[in-house]
N, C-alpha and C positions, 0 to 999 in steps of 0.2 A: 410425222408425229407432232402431236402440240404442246406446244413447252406447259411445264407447269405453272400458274398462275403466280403461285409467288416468286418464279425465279424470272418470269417477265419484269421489263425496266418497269419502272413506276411514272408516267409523265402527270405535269405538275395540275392540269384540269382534270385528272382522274382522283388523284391525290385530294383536292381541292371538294372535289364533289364527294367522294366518298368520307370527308370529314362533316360533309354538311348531312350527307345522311347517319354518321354515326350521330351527330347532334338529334339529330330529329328521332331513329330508336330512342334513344336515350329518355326523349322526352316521352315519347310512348310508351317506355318500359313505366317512369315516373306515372303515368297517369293511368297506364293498367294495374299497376299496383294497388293505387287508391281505390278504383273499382274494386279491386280484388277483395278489401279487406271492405270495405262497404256491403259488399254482398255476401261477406262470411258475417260481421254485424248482425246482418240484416235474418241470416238464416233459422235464426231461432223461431222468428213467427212463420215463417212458410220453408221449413227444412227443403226439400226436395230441389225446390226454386233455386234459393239462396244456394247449396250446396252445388249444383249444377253450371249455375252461374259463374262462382268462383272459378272452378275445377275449367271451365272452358277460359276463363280469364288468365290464368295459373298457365296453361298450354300456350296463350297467344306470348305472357312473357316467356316462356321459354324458349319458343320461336325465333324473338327479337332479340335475346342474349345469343340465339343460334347467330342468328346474320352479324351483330356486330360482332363476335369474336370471327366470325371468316373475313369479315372486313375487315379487321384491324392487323387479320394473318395479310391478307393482300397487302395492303396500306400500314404501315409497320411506319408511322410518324411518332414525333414528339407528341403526345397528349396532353402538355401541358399548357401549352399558347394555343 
């Protein structure tokens, strides 16, 4: 049977790496955001487009908020340093 993820040890290059990708979501959520609202902006001259765009935008951050909340259940560090 395989242990469950969060009750494996946590060693310190996993720990290490998954801080560097929650940084990096992070900054992906950041910058799909600004798309996001740029193309809801944008939607009033080409509804269809702009609303489409979003709405696939809208999905990719939610995605990213999906993996970093499962990485921060794995990886359960001080967030603050």
């Amino acid at each position: 049977m395989v242990p469950d993820a969060a009750a494996r040890p946590v060693i310190a290059a996993d720990a290490a790496q998954a801080k560097l990708f929650d940084e990096l979501l992070q900054a992906e959520i950041v910058e799909l955001e600004e798309l996001a609202r740029a193309a809801e902006a944008r939607r009033s001259s080409r509804r269809e487009t702009g609303a489409a765009v979003a709405a696939e935008l809208r999905q990719r951050i939610a995605e990213a908020h999906r993996l970093r909340a499962a990485l921060r259940a794995r990886f359960p560090v001080n967030r603050g340093s």
